[in-house]
PyMOL Python script that loads the backbone (N, CA, C, O; Angstrom):
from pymol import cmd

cmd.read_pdbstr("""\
ATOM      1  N   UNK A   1     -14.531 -26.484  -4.255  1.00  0.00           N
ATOM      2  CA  UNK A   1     -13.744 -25.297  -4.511  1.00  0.00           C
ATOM      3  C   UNK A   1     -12.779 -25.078  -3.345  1.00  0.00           C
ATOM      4  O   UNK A   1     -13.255 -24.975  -2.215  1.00  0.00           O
ATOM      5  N   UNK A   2     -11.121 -24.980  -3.584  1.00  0.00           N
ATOM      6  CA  UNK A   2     -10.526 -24.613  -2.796  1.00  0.00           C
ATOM      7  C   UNK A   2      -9.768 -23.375  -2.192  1.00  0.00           C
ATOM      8  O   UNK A   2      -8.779 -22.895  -2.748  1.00  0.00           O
ATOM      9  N   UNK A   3     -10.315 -22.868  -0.970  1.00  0.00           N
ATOM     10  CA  UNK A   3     -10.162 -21.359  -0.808  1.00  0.00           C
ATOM     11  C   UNK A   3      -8.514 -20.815   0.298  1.00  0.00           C
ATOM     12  O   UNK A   3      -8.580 -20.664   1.518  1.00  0.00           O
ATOM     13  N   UNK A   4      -6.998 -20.585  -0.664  1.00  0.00           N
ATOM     14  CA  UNK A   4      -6.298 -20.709  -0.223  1.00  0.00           C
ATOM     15  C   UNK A   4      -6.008 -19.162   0.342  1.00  0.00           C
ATOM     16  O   UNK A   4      -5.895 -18.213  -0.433  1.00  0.00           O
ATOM     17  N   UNK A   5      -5.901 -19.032   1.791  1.00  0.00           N
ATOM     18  CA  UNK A   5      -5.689 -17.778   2.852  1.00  0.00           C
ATOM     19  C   UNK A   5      -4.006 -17.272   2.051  1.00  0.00           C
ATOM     20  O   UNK A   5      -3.088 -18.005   1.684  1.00  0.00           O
ATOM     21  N   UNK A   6      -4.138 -15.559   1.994  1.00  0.00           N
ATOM     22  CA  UNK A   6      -2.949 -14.947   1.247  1.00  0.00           C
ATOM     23  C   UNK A   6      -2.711 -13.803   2.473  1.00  0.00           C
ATOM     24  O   UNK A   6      -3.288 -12.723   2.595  1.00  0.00           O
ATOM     25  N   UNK A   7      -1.685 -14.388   3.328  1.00  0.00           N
ATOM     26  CA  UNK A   7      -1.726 -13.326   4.291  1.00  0.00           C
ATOM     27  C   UNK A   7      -1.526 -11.708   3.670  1.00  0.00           C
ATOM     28  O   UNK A   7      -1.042 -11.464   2.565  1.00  0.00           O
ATOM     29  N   UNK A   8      -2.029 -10.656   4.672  1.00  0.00           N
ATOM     30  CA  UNK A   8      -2.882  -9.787   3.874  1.00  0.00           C
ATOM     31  C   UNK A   8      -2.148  -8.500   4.826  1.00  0.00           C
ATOM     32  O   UNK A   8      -1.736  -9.083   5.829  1.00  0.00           O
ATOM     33  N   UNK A   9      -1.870  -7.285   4.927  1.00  0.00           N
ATOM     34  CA  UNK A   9      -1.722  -6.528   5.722  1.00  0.00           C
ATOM     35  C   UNK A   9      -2.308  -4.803   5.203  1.00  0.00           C
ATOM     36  O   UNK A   9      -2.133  -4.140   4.181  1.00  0.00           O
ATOM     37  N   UNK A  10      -3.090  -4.548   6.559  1.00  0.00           N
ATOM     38  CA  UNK A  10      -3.731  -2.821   6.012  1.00  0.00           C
ATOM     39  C   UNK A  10      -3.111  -1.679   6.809  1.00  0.00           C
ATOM     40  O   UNK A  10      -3.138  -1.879   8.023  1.00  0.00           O
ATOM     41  N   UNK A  11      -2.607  -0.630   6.456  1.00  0.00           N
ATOM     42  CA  UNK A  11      -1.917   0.143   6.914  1.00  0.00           C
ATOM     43  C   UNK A  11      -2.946   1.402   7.072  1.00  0.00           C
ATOM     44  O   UNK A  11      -3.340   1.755   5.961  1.00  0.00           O
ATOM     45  N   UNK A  12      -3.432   2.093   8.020  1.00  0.00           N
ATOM     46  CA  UNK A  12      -3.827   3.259   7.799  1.00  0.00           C
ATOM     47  C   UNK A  12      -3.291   4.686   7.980  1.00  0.00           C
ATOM     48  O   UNK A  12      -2.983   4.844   9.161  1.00  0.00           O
ATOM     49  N   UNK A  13      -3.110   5.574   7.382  1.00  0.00           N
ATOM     50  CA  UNK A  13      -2.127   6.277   7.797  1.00  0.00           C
ATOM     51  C   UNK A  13      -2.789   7.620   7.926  1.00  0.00           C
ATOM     52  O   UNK A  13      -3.369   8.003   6.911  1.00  0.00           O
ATOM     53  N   UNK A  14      -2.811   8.261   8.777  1.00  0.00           N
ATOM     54  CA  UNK A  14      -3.680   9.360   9.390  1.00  0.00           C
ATOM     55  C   UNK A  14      -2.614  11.136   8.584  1.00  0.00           C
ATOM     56  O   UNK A  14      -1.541  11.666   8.872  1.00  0.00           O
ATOM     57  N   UNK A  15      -3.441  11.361   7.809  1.00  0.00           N
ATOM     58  CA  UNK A  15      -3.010  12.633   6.675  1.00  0.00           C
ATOM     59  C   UNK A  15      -3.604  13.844   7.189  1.00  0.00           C
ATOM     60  O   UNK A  15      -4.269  13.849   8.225  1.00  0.00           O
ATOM     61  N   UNK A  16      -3.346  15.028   6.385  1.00  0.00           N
ATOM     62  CA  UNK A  16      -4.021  16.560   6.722  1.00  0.00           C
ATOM     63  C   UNK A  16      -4.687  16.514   5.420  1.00  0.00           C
ATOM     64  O   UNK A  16      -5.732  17.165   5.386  1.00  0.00           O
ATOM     65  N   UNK A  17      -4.292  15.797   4.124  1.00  0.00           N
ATOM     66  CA  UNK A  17      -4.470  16.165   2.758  1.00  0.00           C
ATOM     67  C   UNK A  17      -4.701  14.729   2.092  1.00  0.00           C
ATOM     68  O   UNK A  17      -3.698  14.015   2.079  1.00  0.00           O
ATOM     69  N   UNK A  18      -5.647  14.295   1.640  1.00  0.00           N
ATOM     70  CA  UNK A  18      -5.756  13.283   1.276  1.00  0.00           C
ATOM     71  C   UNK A  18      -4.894  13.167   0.055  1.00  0.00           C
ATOM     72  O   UNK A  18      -4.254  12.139  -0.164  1.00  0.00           O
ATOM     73  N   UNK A  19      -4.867  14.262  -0.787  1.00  0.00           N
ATOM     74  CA  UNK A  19      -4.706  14.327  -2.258  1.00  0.00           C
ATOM     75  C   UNK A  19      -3.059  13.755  -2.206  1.00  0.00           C
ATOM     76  O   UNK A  19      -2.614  13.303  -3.262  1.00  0.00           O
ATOM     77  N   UNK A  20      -2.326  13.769  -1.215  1.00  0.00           N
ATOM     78  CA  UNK A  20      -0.506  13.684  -1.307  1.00  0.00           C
ATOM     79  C   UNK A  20      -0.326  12.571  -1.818  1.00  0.00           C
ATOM     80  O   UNK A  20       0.844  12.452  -2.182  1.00  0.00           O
ATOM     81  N   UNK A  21      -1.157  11.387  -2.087  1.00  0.00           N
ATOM     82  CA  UNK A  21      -1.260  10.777  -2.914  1.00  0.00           C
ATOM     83  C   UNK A  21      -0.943  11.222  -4.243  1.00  0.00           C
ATOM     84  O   UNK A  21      -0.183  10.483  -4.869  1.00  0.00           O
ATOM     85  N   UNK A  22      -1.335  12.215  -4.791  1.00  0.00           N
ATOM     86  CA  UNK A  22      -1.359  12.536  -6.215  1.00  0.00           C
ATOM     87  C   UNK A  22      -0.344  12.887  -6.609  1.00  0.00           C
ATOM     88  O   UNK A  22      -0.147  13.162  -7.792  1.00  0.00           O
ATOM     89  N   UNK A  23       0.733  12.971  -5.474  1.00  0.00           N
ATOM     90  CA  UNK A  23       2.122  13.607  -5.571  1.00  0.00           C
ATOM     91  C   UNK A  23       3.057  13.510  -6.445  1.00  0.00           C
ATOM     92  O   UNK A  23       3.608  12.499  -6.008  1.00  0.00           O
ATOM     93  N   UNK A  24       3.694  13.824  -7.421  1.00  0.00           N
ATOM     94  CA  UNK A  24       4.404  13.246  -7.911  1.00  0.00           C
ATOM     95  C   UNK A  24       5.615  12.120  -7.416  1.00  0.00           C
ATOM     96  O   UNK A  24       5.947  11.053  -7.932  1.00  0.00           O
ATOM     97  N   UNK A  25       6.050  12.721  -6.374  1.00  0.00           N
ATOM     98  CA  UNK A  25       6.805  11.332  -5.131  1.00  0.00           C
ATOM     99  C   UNK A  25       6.064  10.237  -4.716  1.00  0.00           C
ATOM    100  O   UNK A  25       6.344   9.038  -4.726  1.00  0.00           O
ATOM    101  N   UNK A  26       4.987  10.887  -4.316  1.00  0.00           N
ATOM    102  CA  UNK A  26       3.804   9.442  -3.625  1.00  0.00           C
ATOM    103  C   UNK A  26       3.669   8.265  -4.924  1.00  0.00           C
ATOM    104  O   UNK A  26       3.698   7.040  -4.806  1.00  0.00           O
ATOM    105  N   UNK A  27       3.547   8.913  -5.927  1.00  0.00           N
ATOM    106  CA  UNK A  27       2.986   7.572  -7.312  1.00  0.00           C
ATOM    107  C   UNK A  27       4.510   7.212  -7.349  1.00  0.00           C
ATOM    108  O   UNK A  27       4.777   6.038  -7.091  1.00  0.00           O
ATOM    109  N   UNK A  28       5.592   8.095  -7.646  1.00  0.00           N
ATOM    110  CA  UNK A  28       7.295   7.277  -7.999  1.00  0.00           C
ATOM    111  C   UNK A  28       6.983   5.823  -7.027  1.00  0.00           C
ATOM    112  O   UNK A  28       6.952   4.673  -7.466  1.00  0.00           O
ATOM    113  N   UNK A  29       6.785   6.229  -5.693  1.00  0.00           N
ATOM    114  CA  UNK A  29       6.759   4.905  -4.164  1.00  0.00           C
ATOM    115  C   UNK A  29       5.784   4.111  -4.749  1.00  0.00           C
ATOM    116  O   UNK A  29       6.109   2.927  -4.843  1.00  0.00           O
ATOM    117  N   UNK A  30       4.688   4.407  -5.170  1.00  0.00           N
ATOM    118  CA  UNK A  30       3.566   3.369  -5.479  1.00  0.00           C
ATOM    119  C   UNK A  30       3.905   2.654  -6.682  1.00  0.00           C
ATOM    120  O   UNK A  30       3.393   1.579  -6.993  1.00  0.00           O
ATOM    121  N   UNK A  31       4.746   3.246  -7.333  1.00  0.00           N
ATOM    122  CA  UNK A  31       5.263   2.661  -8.882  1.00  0.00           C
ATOM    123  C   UNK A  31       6.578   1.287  -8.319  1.00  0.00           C
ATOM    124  O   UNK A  31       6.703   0.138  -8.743  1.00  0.00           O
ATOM    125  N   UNK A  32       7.175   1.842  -7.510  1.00  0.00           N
ATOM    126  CA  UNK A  32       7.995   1.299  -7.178  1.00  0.00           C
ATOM    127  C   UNK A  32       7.681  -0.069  -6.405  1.00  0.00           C
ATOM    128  O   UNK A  32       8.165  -1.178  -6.636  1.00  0.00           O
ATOM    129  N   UNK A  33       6.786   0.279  -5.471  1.00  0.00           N
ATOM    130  CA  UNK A  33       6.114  -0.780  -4.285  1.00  0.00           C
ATOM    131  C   UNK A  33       5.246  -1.874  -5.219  1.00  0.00           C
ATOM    132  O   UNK A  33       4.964  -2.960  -4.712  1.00  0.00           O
ATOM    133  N   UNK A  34       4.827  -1.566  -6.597  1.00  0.00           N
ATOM    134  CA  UNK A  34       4.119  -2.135  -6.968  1.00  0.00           C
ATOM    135  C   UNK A  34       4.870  -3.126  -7.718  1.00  0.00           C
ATOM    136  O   UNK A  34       4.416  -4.262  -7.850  1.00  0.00           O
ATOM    137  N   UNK A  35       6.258  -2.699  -8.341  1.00  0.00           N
ATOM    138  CA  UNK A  35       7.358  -3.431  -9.285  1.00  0.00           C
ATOM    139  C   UNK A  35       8.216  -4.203  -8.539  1.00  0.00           C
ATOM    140  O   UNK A  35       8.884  -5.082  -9.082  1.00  0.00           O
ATOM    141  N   UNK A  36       8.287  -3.945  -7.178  1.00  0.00           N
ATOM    142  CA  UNK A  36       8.507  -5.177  -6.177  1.00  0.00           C
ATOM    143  C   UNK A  36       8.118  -6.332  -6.243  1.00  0.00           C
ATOM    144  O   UNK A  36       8.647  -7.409  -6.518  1.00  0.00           O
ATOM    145  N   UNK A  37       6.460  -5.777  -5.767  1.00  0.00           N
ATOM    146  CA  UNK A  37       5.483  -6.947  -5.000  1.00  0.00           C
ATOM    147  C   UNK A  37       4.646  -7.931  -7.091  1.00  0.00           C
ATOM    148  O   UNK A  37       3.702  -8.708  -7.232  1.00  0.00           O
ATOM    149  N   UNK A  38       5.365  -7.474  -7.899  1.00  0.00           N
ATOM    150  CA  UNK A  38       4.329  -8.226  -8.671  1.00  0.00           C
ATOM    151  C   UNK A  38       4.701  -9.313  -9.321  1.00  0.00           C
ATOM    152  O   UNK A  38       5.846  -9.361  -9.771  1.00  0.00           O
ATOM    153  N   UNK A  39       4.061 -10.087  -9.445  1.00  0.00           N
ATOM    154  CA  UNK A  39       4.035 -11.467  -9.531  1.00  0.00           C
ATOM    155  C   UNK A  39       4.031 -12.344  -8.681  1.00  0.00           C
ATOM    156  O   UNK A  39       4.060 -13.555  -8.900  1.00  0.00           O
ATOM    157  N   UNK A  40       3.988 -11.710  -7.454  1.00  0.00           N
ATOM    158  CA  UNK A  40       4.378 -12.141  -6.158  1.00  0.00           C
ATOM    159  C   UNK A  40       2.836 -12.328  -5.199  1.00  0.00           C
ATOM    160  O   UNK A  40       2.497 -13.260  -4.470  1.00  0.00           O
ATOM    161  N   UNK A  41       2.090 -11.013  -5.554  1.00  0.00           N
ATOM    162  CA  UNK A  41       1.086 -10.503  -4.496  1.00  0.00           C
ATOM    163  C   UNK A  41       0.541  -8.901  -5.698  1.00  0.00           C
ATOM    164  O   UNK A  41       0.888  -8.428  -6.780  1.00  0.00           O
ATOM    165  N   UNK A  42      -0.521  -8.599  -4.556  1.00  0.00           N
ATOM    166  CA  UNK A  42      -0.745  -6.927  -4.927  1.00  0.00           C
ATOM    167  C   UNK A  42      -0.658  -6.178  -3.818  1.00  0.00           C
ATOM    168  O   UNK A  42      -0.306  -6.490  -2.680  1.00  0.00           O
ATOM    169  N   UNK A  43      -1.151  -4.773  -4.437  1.00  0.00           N
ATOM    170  CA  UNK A  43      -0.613  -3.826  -3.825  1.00  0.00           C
ATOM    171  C   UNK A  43      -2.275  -2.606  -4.120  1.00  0.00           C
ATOM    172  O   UNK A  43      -3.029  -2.603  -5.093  1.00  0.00           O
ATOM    173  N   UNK A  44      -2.316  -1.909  -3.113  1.00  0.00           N
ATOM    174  CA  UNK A  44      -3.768  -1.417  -3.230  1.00  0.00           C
ATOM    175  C   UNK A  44      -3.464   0.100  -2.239  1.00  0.00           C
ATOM    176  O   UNK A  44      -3.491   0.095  -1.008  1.00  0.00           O
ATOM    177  N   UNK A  45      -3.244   1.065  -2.901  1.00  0.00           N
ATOM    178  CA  UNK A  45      -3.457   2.308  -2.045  1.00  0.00           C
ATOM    179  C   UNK A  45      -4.670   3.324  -2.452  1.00  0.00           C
ATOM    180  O   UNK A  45      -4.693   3.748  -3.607  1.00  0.00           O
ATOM    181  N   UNK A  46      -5.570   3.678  -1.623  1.00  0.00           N
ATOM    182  CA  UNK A  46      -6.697   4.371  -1.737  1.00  0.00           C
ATOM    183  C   UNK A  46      -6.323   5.448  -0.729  1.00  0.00           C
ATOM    184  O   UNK A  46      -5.362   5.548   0.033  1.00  0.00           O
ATOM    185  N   UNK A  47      -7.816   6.543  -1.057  1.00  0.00           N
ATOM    186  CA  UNK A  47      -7.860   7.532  -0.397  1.00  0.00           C
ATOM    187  C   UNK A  47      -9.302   6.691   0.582  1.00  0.00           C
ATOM    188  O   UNK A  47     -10.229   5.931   0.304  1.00  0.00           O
ATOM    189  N   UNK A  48      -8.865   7.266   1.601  1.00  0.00           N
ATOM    190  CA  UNK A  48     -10.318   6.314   2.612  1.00  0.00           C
ATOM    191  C   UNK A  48     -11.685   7.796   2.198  1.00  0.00           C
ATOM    192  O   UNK A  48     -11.402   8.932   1.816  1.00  0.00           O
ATOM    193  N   UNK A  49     -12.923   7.297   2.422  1.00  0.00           N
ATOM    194  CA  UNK A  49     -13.592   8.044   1.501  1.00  0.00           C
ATOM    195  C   UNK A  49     -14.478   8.967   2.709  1.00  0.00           C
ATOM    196  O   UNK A  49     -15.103  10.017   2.559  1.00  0.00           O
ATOM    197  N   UNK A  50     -14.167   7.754   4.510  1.00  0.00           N
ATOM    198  CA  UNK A  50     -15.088   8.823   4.996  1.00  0.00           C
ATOM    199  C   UNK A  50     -14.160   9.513   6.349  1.00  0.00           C
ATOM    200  O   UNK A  50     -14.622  10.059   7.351  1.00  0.00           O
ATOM    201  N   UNK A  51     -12.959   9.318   6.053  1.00  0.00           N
ATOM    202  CA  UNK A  51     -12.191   9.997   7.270  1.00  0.00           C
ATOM    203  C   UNK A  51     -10.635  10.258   6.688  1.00  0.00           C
ATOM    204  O   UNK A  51     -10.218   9.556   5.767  1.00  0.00           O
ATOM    205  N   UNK A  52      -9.779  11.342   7.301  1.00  0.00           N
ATOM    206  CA  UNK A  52      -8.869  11.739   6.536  1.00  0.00           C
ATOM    207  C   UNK A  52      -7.180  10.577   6.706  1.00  0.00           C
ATOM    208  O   UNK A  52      -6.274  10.671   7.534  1.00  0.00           O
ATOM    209  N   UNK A  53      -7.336   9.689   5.670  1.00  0.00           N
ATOM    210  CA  UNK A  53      -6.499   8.617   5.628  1.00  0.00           C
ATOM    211  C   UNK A  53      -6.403   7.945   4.529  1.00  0.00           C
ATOM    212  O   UNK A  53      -7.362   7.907   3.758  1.00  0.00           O
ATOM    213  N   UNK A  54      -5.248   7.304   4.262  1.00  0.00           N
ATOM    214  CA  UNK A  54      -4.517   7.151   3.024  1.00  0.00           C
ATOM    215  C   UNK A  54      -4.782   5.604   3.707  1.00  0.00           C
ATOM    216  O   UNK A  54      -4.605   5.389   4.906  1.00  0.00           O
ATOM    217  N   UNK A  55      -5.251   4.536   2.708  1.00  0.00           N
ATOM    218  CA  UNK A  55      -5.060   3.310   3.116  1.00  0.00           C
ATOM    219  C   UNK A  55      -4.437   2.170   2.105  1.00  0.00           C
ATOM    220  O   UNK A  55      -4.801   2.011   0.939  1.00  0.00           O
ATOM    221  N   UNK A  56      -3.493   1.462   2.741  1.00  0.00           N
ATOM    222  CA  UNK A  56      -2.509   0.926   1.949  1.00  0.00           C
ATOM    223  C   UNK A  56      -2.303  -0.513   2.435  1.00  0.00           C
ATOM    224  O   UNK A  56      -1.952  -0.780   3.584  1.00  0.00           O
ATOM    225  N   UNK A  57      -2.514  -1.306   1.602  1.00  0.00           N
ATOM    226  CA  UNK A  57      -3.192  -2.765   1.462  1.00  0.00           C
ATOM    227  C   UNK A  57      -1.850  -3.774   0.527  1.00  0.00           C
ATOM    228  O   UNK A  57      -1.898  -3.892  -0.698  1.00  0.00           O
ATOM    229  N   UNK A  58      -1.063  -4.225   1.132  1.00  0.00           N
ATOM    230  CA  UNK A  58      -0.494  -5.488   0.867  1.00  0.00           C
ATOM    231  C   UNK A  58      -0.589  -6.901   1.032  1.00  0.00           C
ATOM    232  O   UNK A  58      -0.369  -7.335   2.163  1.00  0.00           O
ATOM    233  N   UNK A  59      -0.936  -7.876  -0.081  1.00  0.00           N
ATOM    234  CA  UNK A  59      -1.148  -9.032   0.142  1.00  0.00           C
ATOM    235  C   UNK A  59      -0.096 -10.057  -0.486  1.00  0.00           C
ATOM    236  O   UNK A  59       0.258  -9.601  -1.573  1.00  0.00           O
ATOM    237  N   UNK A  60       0.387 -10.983  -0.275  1.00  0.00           N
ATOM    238  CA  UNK A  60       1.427 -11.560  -1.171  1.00  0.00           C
ATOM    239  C   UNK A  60       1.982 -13.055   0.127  1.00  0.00           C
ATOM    240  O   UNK A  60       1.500 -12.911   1.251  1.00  0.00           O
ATOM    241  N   UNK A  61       2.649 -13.979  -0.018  1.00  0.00           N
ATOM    242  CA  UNK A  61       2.747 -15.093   0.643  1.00  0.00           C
ATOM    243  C   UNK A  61       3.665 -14.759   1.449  1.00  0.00           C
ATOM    244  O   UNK A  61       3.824 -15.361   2.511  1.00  0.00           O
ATOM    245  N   UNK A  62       4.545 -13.572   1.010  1.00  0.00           N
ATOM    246  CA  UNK A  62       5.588 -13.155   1.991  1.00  0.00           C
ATOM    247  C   UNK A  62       5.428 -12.123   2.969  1.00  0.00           C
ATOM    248  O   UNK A  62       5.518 -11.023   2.426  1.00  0.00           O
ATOM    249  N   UNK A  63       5.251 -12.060   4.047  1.00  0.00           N
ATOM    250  CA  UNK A  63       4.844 -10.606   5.184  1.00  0.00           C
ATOM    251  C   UNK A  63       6.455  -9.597   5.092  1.00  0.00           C
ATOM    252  O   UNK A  63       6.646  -8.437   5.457  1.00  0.00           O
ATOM    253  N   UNK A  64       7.150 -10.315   4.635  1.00  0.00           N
ATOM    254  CA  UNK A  64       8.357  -9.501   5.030  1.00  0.00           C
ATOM    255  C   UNK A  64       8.290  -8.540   3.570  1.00  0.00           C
ATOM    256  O   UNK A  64       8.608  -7.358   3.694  1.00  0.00           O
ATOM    257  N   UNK A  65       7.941  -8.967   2.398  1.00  0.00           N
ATOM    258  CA  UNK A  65       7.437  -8.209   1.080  1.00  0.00           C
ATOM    259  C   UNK A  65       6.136  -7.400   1.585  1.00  0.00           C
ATOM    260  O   UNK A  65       6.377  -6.271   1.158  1.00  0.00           O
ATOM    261  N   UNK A  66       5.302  -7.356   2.032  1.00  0.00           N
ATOM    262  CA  UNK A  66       4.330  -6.940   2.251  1.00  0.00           C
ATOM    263  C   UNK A  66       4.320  -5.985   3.413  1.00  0.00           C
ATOM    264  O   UNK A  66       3.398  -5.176   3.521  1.00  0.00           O
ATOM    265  N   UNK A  67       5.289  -6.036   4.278  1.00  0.00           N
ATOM    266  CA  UNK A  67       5.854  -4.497   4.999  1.00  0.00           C
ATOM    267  C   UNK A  67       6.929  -3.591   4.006  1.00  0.00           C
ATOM    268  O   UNK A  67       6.977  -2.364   4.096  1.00  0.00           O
ATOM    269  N   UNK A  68       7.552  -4.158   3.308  1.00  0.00           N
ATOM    270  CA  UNK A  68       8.869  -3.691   2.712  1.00  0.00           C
ATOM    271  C   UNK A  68       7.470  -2.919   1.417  1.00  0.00           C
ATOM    272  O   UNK A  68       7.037  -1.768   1.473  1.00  0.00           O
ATOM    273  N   UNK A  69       7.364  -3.202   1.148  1.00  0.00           N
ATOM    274  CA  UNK A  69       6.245  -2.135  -0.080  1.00  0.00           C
ATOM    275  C   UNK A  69       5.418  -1.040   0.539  1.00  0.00           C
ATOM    276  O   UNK A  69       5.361   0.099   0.077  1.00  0.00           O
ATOM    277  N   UNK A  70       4.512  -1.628   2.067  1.00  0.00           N
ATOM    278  CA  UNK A  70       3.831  -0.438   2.672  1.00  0.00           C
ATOM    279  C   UNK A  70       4.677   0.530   2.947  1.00  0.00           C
ATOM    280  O   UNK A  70       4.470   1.738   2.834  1.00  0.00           O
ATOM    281  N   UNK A  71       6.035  -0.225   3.462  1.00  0.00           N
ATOM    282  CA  UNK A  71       7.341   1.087   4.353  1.00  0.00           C
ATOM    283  C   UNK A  71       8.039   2.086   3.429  1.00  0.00           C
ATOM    284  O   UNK A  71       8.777   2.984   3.834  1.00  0.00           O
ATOM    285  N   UNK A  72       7.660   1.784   1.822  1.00  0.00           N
ATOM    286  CA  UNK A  72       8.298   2.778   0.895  1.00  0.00           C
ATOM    287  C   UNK A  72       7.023   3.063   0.531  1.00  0.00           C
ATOM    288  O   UNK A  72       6.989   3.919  -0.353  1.00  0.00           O
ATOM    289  N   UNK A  73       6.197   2.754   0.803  1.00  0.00           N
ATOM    290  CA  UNK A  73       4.935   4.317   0.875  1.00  0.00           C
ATOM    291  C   UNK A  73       4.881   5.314   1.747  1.00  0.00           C
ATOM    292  O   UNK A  73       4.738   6.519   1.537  1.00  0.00           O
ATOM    293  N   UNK A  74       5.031   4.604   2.956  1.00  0.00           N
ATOM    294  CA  UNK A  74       4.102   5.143   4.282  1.00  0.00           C
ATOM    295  C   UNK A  74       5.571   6.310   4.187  1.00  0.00           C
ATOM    296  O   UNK A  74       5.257   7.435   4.575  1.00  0.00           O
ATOM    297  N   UNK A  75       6.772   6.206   3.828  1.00  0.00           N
ATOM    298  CA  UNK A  75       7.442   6.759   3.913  1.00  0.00           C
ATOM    299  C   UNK A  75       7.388   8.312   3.171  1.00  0.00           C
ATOM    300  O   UNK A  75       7.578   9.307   3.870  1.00  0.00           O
ATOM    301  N   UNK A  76       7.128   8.429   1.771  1.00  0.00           N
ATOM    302  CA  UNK A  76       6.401   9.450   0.576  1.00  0.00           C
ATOM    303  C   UNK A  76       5.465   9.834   1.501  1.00  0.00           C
ATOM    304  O   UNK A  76       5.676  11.045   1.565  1.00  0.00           O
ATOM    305  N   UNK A  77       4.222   9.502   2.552  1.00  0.00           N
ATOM    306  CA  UNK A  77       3.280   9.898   2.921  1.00  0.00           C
ATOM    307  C   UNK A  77       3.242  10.901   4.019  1.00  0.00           C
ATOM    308  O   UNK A  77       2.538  11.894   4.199  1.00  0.00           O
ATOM    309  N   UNK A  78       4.165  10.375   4.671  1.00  0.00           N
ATOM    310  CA  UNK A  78       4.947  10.975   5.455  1.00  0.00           C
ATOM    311  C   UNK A  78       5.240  12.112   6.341  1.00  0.00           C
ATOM    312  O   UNK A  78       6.321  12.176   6.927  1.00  0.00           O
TER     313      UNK A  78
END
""", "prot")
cmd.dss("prot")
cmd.show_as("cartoon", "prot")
cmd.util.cbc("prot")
cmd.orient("prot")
């Protein structure tokens, strides 16, 4: 079985409100970040479950795609 490495990047981003996620702006960025990166890689934003932070997970062969999707989140998060 061959196990091929997908460089990977995690962003944590330190919030007052976990929920700004639910934002109507925050999902437009996640809608958007996601119609970038697909076919390409994924895209993974959670609420972290035991400290107050939004965590945002890009993987894809390209690092320069994989900042360019976190940076139109982290931006909505903001």
């Amino acid at each position: 079985m061959f196990f091929k490495q997908t460089p990977q990047i995690l962003e944590n981003i330190e919030v007052q409100d976990k929920n700004i996620i639910d934002t109507i702006n925050c999902k437009r960025s996640i809608e958007l970040a996601n119609r970038i990166i697909r076919g390409k890689g994924r895209l993974l934003v959670r609420k972290s479950g035991t400290e107050p932070k939004i965590r945002i997970m890009a993987e894809s062969n390209y690092n320069r795609l994989n900042k360019k999707c976190i940076n139109i989140i982290k931006k909505t998060i903001r």
